[in-house]
TIMI-2910 file (N, C-alpha, C, CB; in pm, 1 decimal, decimal comma, always signed):
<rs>
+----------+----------+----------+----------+----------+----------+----------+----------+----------+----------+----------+----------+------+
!      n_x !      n_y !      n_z !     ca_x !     ca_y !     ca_z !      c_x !      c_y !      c_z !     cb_x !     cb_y !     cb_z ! resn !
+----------+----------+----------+----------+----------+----------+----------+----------+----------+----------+----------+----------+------+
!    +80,2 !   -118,1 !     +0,0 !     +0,0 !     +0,0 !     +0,0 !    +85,1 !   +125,2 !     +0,0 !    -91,6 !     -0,6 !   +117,1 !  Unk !
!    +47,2 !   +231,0 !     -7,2 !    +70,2 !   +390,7 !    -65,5 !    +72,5 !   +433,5 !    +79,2 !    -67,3 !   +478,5 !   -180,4 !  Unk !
!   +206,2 !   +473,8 !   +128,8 !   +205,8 !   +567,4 !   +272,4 !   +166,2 !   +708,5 !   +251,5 !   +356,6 !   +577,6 !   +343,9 !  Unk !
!   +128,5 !   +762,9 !    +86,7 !    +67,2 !   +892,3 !   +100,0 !    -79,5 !   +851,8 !     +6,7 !   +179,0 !  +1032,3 !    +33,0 !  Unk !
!   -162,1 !   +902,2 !     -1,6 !   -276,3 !   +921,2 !    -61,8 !   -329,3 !  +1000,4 !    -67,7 !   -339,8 !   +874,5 !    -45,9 !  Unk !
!   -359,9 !  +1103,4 !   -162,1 !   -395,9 !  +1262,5 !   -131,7 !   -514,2 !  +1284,1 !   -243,0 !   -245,3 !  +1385,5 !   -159,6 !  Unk !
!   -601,6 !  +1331,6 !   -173,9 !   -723,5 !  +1342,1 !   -292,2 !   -763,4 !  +1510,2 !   -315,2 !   -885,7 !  +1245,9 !   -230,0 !  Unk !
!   -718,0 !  +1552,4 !   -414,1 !   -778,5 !  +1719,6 !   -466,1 !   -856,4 !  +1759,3 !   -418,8 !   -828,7 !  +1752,8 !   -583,1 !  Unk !
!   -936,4 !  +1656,8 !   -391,7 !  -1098,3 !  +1775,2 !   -382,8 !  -1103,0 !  +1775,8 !   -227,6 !  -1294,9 !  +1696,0 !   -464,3 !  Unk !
!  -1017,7 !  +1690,8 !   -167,8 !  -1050,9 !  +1733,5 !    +10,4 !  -1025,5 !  +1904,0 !    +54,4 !   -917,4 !  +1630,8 !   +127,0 !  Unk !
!  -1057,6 !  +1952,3 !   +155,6 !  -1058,2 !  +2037,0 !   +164,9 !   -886,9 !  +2084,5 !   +242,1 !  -1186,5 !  +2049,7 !   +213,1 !  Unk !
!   -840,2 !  +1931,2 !   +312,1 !   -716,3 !  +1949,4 !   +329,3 !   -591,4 !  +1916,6 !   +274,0 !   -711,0 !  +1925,0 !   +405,9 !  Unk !
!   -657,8 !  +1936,6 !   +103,9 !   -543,7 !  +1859,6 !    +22,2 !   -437,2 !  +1917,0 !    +57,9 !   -547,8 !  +1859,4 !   -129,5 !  Unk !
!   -400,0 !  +2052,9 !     -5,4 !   -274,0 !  +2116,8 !     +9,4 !   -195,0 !  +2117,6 !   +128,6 !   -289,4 !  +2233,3 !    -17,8 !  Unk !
!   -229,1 !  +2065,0 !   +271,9 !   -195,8 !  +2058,2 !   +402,9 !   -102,1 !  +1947,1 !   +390,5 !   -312,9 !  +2040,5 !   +501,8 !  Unk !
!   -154,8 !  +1827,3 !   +356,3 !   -166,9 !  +1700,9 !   +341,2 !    -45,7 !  +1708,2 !   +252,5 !   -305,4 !  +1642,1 !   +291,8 !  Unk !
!    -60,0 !  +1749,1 !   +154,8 !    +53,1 !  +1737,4 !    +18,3 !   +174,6 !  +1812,4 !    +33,0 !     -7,0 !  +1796,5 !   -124,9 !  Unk !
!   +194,6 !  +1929,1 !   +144,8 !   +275,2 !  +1962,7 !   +193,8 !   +352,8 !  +1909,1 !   +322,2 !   +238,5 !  +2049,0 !   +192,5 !  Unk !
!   +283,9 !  +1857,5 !   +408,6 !   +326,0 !  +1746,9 !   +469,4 !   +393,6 !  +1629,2 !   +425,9 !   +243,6 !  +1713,0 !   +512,6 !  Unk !
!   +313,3 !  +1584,0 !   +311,9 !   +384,7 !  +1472,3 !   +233,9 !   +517,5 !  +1484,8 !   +185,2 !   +316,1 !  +1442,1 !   +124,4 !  Unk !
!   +518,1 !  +1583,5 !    +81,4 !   +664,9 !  +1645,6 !    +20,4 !   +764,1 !  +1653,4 !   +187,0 !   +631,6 !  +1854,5 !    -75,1 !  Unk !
!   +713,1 !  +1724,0 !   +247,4 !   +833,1 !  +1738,5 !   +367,7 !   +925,1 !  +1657,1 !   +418,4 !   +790,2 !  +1761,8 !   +473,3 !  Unk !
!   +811,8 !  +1535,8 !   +445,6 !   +865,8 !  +1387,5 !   +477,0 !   +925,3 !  +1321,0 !   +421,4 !   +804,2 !  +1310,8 !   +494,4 !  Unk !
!   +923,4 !  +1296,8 !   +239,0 !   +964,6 !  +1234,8 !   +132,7 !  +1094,4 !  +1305,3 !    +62,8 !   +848,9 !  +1225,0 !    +46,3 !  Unk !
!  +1024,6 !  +1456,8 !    +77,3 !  +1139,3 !  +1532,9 !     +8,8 !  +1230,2 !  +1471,9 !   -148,6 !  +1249,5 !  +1540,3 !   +136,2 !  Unk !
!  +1098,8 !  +1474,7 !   -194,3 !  +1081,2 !  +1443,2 !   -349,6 !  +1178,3 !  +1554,4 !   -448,6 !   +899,9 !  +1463,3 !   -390,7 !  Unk !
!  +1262,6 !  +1498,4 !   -551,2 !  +1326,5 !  +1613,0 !   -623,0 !  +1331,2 !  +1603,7 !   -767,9 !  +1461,0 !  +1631,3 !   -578,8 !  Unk !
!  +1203,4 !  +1535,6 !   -806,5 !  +1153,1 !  +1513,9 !   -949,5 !  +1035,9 !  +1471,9 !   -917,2 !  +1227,0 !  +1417,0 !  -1045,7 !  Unk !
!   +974,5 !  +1533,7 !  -1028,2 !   +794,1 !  +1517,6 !  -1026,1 !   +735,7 !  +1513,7 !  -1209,8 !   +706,0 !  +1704,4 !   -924,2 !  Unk !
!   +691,7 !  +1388,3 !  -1251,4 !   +654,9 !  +1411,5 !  -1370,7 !   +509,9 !  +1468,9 !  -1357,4 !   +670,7 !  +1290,0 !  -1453,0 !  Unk !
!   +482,3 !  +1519,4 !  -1478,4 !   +354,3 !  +1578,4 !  -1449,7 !   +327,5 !  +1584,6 !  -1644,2 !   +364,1 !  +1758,1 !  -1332,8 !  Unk !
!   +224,1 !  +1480,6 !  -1605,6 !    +73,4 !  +1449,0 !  -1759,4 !    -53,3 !  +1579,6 !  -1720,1 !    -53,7 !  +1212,4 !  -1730,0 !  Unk !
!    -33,1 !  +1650,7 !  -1641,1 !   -122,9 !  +1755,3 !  -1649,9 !   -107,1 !  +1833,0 !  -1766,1 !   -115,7 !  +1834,2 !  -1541,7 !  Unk !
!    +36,0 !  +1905,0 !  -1748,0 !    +89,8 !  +2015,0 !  -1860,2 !     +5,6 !  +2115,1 !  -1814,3 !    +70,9 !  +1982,7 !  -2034,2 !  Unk !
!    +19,5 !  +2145,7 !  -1717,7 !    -34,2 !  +2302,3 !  -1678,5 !   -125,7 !  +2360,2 !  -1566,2 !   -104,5 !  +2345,9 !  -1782,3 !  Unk !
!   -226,8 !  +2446,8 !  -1527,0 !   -310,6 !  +2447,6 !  -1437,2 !   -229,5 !  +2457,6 !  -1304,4 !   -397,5 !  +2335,2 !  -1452,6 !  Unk !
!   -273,0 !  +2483,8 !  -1189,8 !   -226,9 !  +2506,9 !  -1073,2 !   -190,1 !  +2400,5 !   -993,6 !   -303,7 !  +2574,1 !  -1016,5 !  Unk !
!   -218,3 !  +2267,0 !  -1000,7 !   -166,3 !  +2175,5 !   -928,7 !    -28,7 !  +2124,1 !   -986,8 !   -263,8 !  +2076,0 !   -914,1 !  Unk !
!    +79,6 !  +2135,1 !  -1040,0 !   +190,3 !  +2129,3 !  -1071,6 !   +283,1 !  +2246,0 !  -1019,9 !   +183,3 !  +2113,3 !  -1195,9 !  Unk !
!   +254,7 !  +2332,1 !  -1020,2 !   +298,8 !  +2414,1 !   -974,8 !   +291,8 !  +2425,8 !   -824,4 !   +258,7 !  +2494,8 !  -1036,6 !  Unk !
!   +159,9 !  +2371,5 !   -778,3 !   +185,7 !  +2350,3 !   -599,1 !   +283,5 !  +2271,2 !   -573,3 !    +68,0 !  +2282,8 !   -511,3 !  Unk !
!   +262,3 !  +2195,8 !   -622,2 !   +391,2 !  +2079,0 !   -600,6 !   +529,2 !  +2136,7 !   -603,0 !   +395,5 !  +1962,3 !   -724,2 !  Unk !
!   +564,2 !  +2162,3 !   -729,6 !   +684,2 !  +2209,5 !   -752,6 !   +731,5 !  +2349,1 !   -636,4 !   +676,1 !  +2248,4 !   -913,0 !  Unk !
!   +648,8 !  +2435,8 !   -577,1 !   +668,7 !  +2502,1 !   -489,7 !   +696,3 !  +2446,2 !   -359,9 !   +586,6 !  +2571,0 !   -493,1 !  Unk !
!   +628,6 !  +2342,3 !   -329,0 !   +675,6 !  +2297,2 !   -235,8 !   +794,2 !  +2186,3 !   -208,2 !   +585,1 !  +2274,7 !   -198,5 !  Unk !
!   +840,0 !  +2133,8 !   -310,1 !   +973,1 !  +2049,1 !   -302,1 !  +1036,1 !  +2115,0 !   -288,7 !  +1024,4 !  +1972,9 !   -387,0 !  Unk !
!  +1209,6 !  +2041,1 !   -248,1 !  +1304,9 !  +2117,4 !   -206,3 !  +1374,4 !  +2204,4 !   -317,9 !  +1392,1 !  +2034,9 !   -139,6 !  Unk !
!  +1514,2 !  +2264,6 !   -315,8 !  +1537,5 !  +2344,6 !   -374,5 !  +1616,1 !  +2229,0 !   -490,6 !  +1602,0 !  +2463,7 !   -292,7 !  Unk !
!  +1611,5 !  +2263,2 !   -581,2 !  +1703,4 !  +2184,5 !   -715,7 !  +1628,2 !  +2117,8 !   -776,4 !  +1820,7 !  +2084,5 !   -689,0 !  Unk !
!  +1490,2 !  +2101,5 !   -747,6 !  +1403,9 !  +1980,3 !   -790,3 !  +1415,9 !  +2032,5 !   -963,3 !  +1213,3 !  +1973,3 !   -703,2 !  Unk !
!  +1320,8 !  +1924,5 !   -980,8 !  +1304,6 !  +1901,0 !  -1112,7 !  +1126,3 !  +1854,5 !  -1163,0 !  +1420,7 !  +1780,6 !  -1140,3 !  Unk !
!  +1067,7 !  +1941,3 !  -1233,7 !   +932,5 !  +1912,4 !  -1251,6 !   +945,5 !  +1877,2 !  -1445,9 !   +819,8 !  +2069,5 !  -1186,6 !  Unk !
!   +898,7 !  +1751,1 !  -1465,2 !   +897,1 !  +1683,5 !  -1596,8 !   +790,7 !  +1690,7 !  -1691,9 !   +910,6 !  +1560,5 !  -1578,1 !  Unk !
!   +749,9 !  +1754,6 !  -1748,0 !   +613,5 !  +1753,5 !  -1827,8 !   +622,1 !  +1665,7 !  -1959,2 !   +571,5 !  +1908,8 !  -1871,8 !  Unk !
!   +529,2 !  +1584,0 !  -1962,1 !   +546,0 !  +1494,7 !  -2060,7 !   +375,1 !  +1472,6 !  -2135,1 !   +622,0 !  +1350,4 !  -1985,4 !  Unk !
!   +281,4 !  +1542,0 !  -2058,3 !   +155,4 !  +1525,3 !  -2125,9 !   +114,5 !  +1703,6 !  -2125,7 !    +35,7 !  +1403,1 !  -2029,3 !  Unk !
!    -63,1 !  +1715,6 !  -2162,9 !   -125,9 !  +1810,4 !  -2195,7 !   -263,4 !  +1772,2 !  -2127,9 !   -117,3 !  +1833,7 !  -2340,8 !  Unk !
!   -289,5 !  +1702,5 !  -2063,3 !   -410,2 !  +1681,2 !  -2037,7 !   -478,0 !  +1802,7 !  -1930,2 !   -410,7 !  +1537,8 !  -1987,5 !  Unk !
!   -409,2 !  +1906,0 !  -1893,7 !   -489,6 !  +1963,6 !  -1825,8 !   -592,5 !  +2128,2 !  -1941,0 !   -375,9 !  +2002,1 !  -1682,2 !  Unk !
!   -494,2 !  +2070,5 !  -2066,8 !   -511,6 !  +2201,7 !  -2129,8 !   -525,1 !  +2345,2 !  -2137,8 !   -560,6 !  +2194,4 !  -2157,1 !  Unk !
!   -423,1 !  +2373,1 !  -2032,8 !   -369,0 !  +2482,0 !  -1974,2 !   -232,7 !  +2523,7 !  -1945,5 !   -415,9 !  +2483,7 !  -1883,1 !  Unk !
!   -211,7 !  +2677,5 !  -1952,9 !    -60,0 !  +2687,3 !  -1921,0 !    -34,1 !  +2677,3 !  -1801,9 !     +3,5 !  +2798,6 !  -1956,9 !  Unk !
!   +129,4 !  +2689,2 !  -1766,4 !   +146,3 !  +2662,4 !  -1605,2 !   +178,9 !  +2808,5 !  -1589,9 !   +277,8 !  +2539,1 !  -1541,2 !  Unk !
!   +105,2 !  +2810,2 !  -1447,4 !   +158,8 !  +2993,8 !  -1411,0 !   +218,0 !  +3000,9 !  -1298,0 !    +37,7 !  +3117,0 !  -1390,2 !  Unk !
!   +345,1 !  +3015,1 !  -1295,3 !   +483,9 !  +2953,5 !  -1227,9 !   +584,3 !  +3094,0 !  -1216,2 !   +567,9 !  +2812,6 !  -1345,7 !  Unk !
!   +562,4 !  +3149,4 !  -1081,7 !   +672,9 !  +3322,1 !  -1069,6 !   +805,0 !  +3188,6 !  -1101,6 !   +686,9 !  +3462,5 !   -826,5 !  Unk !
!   +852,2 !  +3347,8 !  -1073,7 !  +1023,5 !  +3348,3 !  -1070,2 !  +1049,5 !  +3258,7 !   -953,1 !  +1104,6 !  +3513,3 !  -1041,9 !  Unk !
!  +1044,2 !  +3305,3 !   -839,3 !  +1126,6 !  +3293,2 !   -713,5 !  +1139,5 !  +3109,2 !   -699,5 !  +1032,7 !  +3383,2 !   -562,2 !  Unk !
!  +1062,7 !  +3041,3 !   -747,0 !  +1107,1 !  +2921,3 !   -696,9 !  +1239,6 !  +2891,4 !   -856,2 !   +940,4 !  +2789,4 !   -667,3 !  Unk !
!  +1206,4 !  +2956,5 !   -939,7 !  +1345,0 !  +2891,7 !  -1023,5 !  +1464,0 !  +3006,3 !   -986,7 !  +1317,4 !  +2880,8 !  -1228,5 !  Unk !
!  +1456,3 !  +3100,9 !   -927,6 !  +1564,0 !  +3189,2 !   -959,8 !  +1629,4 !  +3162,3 !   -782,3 !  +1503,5 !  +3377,5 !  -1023,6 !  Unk !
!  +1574,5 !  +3121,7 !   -706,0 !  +1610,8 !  +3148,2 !   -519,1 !  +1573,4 !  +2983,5 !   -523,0 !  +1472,8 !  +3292,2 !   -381,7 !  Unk !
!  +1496,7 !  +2897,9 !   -578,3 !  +1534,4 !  +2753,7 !   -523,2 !  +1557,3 !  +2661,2 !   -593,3 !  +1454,9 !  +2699,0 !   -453,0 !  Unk !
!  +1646,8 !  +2735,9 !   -719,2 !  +1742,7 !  +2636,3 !   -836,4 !  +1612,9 !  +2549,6 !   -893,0 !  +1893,6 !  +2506,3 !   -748,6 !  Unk !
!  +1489,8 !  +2556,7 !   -924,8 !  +1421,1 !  +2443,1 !  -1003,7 !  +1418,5 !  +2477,4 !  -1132,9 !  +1282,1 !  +2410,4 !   -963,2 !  Unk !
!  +1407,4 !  +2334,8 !  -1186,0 !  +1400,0 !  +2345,6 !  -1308,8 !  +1239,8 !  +2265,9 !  -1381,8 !  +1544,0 !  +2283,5 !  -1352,6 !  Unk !
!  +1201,3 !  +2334,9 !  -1489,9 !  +1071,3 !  +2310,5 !  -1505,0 !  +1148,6 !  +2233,3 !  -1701,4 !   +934,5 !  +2494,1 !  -1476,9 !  Unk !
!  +1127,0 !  +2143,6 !  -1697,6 !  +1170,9 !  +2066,3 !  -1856,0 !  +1018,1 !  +1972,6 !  -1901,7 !  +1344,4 !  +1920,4 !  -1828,5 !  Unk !
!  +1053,0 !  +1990,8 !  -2024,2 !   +925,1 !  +1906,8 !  -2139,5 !   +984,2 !  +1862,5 !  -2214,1 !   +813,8 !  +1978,3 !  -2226,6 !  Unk !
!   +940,6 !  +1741,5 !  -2234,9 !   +977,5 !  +1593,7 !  -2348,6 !   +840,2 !  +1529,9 !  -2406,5 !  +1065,2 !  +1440,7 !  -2249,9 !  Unk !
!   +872,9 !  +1512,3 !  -2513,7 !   +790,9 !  +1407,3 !  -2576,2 !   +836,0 !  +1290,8 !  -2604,0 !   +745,5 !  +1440,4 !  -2679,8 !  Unk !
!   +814,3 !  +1186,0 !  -2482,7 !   +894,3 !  +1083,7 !  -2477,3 !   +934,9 !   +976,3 !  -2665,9 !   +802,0 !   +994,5 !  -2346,3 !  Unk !
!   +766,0 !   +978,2 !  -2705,0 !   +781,5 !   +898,4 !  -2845,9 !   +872,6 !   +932,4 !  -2955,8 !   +662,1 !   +899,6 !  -2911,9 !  Unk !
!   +902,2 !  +1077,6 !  -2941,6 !   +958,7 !  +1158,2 !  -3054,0 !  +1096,0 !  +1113,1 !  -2986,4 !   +914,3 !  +1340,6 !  -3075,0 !  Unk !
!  +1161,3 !  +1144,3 !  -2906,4 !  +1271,5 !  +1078,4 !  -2799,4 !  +1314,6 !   +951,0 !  -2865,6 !  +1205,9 !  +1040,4 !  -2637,5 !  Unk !
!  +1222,1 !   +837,2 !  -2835,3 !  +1245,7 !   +735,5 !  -2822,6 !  +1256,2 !   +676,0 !  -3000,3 !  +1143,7 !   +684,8 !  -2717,3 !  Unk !
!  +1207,2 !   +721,7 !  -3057,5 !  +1191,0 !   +681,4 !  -3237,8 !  +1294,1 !   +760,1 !  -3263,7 !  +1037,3 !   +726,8 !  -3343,0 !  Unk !
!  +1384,5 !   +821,0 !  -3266,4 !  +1513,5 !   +900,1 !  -3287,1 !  +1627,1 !   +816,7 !  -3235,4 !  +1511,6 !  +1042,8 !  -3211,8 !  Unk !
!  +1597,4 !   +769,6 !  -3123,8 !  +1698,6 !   +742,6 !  -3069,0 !  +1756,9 !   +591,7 !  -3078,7 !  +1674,7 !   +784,5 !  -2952,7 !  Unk !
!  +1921,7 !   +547,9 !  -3053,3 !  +1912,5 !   +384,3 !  -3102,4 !  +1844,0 !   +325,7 !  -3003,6 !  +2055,2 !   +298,1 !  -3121,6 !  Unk !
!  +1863,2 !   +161,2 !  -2989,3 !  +1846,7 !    +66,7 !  -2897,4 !  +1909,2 !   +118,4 !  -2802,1 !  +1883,8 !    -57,6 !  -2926,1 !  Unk !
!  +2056,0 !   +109,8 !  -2778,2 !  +2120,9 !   +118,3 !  -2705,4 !  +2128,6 !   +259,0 !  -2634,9 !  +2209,8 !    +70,4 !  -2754,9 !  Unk !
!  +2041,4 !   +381,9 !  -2705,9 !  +2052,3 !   +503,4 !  -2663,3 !  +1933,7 !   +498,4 !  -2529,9 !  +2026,8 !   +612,9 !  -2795,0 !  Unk !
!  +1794,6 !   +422,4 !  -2616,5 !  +1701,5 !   +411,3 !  -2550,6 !  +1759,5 !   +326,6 !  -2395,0 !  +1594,9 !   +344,1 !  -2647,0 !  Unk !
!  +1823,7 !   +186,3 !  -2411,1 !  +1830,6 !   +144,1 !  -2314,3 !  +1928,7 !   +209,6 !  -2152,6 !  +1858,1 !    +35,9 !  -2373,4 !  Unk !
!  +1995,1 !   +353,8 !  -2219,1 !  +2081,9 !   +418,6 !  -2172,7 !  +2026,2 !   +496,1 !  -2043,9 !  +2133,6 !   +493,8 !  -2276,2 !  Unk !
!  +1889,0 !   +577,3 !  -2144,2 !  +1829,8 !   +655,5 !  -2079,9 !  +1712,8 !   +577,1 !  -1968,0 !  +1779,1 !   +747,5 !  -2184,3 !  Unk !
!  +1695,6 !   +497,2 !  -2005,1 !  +1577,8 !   +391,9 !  -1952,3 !  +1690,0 !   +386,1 !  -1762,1 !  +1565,1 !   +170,2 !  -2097,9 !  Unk !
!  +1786,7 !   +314,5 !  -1781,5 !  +1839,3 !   +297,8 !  -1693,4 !  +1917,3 !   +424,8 !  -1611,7 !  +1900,0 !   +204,8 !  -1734,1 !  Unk !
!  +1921,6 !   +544,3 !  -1679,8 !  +1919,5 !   +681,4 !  -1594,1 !  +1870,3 !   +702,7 !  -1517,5 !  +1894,4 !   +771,4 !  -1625,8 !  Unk !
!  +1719,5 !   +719,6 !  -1596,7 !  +1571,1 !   +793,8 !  -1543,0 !  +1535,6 !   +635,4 !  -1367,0 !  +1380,4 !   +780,5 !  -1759,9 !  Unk !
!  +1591,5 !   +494,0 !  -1419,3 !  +1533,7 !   +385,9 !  -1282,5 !  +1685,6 !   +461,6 !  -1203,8 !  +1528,7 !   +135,9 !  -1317,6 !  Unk !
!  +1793,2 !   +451,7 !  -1225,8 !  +1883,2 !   +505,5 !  -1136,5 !  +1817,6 !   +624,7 !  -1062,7 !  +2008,7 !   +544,4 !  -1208,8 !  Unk !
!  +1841,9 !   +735,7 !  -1132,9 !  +1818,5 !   +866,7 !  -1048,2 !  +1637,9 !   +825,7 !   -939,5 !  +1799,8 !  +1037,5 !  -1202,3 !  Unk !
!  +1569,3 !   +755,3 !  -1013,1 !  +1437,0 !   +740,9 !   -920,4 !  +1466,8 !   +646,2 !   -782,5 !  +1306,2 !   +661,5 !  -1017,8 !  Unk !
!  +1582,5 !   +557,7 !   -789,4 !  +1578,1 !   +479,3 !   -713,9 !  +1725,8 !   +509,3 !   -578,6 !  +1570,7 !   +350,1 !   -810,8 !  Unk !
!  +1753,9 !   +648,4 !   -712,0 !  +1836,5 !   +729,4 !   -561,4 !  +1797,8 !   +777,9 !   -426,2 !  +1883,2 !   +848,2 !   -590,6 !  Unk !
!  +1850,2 !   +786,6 !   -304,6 !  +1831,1 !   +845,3 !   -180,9 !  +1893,1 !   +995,2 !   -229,7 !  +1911,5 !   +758,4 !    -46,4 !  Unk !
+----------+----------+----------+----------+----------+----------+----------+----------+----------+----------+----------+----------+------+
</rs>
């Protein structure tokens, strides 16, 4: 089972999800939203250097994201389209990055 579970529509999501990050202290976050205000909570609240990944559009919205968390807490906000990535790239490029992305996730 999931030691966090956080549901949007509670009224104590953002409490909850800030609590969570604190404890976990998460420093990559993919995000299939592509935009809207819940990516950006997130990303405000991880630590400083994080990394927020956009790889979808489903929220069909831009992200509205100040300065101060990229300029005072080093984040970085990056977008990929993994298929376009992956059809470019060789076998061996693919299997390169494959084993990056499980490394860095399975770092402390």
């Amino acid at each position: 089972g999931a030691e966090y579970v956080l549901n949007t529509s509670n009224a104590d999501f953002l409490e909850k999800l800030k609590s969570a990050i604190k404890a976990v202290q998460p420093t990559i976050f993919f995000d299939a939203l592509g935009g809207g205000e819940l990516p950006v909570q997130v990303l405000n609240e991880m630590p400083a250097y994080s990394h927020l990944y956009c790889y979808g559009g489903l929220a069909g919205a831009e992200y509205s994201l100040g300065l101060g968390p990229l300029l005072f807490g080093h984040k970085q906000v990056r977008g990929f389209w993994l298929n376009e990535q992956m059809v470019n790239a060789t076998h061996e490029e693919n299997a390169e990055d494959i084993k990056f992305v499980l490394e860095d996730l399975c770092s402390e």
